[in-house]
C-alpha positions as CSV (number, residue, x, y, z in Angstrom):
1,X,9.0,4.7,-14.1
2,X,8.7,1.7,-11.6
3,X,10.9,1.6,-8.6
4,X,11.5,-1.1,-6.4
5,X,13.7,-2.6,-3.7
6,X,15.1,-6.0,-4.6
7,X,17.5,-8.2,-2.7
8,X,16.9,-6.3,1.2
9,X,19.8,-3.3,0.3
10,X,19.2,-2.8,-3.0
11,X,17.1,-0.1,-4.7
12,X,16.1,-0.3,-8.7
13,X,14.1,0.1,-11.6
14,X,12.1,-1.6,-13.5
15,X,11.9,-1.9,-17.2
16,X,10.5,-4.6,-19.1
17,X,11.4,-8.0,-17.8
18,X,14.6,-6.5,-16.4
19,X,15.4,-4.8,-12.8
20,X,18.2,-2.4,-12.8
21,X,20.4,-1.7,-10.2
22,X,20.3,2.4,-9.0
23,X,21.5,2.2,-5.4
24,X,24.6,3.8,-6.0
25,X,22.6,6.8,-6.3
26,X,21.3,7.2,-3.4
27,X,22.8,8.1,0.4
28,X,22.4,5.7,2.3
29,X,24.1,7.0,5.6
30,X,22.5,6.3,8.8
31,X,22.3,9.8,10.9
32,X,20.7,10.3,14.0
33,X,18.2,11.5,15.1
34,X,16.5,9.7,12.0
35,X,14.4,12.5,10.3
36,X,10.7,11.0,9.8
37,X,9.5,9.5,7.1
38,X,11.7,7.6,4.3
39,X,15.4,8.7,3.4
40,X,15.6,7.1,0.2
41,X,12.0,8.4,-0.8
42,X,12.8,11.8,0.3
43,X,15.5,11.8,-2.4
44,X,14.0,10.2,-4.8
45,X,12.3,13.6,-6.6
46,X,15.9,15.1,-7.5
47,X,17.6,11.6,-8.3
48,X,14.6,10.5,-10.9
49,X,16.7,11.2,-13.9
50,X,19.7,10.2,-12.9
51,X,18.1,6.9,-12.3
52,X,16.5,6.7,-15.8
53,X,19.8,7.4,-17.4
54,X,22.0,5.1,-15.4
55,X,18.9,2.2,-16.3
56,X,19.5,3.1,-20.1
57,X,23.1,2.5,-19.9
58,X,22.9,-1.1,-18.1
59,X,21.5,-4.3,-18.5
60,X,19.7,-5.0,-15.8
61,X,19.0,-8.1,-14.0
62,X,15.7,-10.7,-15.0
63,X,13.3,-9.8,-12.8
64,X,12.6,-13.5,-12.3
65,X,16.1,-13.8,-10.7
66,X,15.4,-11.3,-8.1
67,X,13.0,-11.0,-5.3
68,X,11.1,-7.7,-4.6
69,X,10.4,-6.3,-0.9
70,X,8.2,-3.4,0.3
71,X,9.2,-0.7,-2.3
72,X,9.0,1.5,0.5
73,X,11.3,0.3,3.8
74,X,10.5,3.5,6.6
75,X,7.5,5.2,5.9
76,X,6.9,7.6,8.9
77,X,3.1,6.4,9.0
78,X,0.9,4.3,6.9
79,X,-2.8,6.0,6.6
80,X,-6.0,4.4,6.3
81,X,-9.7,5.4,4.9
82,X,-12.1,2.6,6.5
83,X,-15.1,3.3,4.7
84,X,-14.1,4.8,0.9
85,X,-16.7,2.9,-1.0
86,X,-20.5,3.2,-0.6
87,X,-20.8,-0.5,-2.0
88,X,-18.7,-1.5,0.7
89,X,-20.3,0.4,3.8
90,X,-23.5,-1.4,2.5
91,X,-21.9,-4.9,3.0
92,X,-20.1,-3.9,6.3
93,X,-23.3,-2.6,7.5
94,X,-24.9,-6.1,6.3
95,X,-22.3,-8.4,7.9
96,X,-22.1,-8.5,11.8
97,X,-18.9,-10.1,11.5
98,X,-17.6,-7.3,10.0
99,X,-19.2,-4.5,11.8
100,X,-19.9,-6.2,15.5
101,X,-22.4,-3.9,16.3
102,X,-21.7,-1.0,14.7
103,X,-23.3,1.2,12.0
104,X,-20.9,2.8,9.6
105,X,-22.3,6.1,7.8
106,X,-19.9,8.2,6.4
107,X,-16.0,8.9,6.4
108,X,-16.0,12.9,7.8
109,X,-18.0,11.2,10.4
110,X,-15.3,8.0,11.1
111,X,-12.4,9.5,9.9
112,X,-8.6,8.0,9.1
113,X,-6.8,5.3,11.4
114,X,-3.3,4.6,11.4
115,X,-1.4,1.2,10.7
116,X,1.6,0.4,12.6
117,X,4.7,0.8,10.7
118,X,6.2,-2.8,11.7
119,X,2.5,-4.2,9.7
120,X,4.5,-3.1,6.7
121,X,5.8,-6.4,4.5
122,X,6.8,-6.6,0.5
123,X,5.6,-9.7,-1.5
124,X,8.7,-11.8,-1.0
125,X,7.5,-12.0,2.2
126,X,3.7,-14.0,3.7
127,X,0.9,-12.7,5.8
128,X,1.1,-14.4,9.0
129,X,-2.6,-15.1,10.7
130,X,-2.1,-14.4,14.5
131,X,-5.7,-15.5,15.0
132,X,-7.0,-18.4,13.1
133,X,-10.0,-18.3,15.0
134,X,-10.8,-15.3,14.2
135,X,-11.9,-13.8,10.8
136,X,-9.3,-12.5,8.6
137,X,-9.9,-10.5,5.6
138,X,-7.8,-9.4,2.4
139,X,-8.8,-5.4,0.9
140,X,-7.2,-4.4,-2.0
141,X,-6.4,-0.9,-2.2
142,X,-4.7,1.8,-4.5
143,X,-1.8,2.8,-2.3
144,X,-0.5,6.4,-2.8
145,X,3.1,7.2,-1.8
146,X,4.1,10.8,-0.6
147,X,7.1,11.9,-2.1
148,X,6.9,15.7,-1.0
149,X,5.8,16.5,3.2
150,X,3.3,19.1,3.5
151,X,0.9,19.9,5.9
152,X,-3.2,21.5,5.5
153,X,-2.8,20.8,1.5
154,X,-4.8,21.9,-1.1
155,X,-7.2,19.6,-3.6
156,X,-5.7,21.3,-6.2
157,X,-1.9,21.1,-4.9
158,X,-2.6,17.1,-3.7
159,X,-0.8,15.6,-6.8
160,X,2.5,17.6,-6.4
161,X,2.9,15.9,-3.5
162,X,3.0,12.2,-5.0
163,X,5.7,10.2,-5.7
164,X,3.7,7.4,-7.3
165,X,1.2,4.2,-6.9
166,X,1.3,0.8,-5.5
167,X,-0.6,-1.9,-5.0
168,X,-1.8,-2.2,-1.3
169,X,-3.8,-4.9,1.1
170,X,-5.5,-4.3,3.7
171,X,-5.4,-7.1,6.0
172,X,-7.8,-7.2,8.5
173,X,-8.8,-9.0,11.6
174,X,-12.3,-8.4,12.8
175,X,-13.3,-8.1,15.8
176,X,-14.8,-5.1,18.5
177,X,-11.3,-3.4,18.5
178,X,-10.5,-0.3,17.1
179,X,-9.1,-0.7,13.3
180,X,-6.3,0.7,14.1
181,X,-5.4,-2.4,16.5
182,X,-7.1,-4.9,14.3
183,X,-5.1,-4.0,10.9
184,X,-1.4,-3.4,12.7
185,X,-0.9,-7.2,13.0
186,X,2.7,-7.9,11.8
187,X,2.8,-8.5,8.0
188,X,-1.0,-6.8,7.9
189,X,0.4,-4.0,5.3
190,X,1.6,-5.3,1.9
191,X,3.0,-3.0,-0.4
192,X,4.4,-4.0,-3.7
193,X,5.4,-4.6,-6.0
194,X,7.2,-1.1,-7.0
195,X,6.2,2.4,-7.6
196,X,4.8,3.1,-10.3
197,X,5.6,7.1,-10.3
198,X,2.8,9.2,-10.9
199,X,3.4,10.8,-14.9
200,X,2.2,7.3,-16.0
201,X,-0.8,7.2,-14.0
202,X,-3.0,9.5,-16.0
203,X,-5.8,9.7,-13.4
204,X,-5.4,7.6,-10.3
205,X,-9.5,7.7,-9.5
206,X,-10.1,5.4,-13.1
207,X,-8.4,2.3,-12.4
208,X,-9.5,-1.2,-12.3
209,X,-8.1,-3.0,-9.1
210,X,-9.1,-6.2,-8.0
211,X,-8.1,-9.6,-6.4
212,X,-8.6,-13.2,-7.0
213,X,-8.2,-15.8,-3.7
214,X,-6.9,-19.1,-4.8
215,X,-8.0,-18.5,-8.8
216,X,-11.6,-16.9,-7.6
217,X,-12.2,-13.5,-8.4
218,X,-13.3,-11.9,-4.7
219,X,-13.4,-8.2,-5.5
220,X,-13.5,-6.3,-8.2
221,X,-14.2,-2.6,-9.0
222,X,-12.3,0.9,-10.2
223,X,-11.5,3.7,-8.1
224,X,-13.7,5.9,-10.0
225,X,-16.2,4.7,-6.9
226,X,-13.4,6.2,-4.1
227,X,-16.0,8.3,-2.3
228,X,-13.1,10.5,-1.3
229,X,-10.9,10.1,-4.3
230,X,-7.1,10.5,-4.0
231,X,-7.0,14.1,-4.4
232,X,-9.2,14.6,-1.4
233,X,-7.6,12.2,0.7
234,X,-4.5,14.0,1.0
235,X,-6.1,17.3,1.5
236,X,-8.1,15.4,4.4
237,X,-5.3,13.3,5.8
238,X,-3.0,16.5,6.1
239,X,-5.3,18.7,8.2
240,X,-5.1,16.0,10.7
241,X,-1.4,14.6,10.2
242,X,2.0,16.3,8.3
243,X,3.3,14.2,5.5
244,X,6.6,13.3,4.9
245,X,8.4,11.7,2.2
246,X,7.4,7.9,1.9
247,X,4.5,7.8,4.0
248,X,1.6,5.6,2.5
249,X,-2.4,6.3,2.1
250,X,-4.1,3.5,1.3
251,X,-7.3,4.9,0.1
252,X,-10.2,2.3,0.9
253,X,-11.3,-1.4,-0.2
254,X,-14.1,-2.0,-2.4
255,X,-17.1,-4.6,-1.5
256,X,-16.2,-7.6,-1.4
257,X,-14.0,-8.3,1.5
258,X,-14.0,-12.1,2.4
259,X,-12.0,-14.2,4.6
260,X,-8.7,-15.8,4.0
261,X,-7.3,-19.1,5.1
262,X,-3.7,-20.5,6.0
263,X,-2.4,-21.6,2.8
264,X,-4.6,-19.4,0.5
265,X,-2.8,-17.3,-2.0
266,X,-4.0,-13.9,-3.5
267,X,-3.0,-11.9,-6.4
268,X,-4.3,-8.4,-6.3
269,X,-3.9,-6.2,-9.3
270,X,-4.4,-2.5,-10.5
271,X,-4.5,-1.4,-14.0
272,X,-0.8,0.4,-14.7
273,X,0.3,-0.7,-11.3
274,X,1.0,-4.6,-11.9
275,X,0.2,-7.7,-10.1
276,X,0.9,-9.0,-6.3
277,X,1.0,-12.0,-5.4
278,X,1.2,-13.1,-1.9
279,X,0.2,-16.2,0.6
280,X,-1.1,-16.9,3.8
281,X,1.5,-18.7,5.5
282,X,0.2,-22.3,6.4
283,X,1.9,-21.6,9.8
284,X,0.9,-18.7,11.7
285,X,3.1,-16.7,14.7
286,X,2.3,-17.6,18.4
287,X,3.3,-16.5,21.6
288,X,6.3,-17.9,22.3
């Protein structure tokens, strides 16, 4: 199954060319306080075949007519793993613009980082450059999406706890700061452009991913290279931090990491997951 939101309020699923329309489902009452994490993702496990039905029994909408946010609108944190791929520690220990003066060795040793939740943007939306003087980068990542909390997880239990898969970036401003400053920029996490739930995923650490800036391929490998694959990320991430329903890992960027202009457009895409397609906005925000 592939789940998206379309249209701001609306929650579907995607089959084919067609999106169809399952908010009705779900409840969407505001209470307060707000429980963390996601409330349409926390029901998503017991509403899954209700959803399939209801999609069999309508027509749907063209997916070209409709335009498809974050699939996930409140996650209660978005995780990162800096240094996941050994090819790509080798280039960030390479580049001083990407490293400034620091060695990077191993992930036990560097551990996770956390990315603002307002960094969080869908592909209708672009990524806005705050610092054009600076260097920006694009990382494509396989994004894994919590669809069951836990806390001090096992390898073995990790997968029970998935909803699904989407497609992630990474954006990235370098610079001295902690990455956890540098990557919270508004508009600095995509996510798109659905779910893709995890029974048609047969094993998330063999996919392709890659991403192509303006037509030219800028990185490509498969996850088979995670160094912590996904399995071990959530057991790692949840001795540190509880999950909850809707909160995002993205797992770590492959080498090649470049920088991104105003105007560029990238389309990033992972085998089962689809293709995102996003720009640079040609304006960028300022201080008002």
């Amino acid at each position: 199954m592939k789940i998206c939101r379309f249209n701001q309020n609306h929650i579907g699923l995607v089959t084919g060319d067609r999106v169809h329309d399952v908010t009705d489902l779900f409840d969407l009452d505001v209470r307060w306080p707000v429980p963390i994490g996601d409330p349409v993702i926390q029901q998503m496990p017991d509403r899954l075949d209700a959803m399939r039905a209801q999609a069999a029994s309508s027509e749907g909408i063209p997916i070209a007519a409709v335009t498809f946010n974050s699939p996930v609108a409140s996650p209660g944190k978005i995780i990162g793993a800096p240094i996941n791929y050994r090819a790509h520690i080798d280039e960030a220990n390479a580049d001083e613009a990407i490293n400034h003066g620091k060695t990077f060795t191993s992930l036990e040793q560097y551990g996770l980082f956390l990315k603002a939740n307002s960094s969080l943007i869908g592909p209708e939306s672009e990524v806005q450059l705050r610092f054009p003087d600076r260097r920006n980068d694009h990382e494509v990542e396989l994004a894994v999406i919590i669809g069951k909390g836990g806390s001090f997880i096992s390898r073995e239990a990790a997968l029970d706890h998935v909803l699904g898969y989407a497609i992630g970036l990474d954006m990235t401003t370098r610079g001295p700061e902690f990455p956890g400053f540098r990557k919270s920029l508004d508009s600095f996490a995509v996510l798109g452009p659905w779910i893709t739930t995890k029974d048609e995923i047969a094993d998330p650490n063999r996919l392709d991913l890659s991403i192509r800036v303006n037509g030219e391929m800028r990185q490509s490998s498969n996850t088979r290279l995670l160094i912590f694959d996904v399995q071990r990320l959530i057991e790692y991430a949840s001795r540190f931090y509880t999950l909850h329903p809707g909160d995002i890992i993205m797992t770590g960027t492959p080498e090649g990491v470049s920088e991104v202009k105003p105007g560029d457009r990238m389309e990033a895409i992972i085998e089962g997951l689809g293709t995102l397609t996003i720009g640079i906005a040609r304006d960028w925000a300022v201080a008002s």
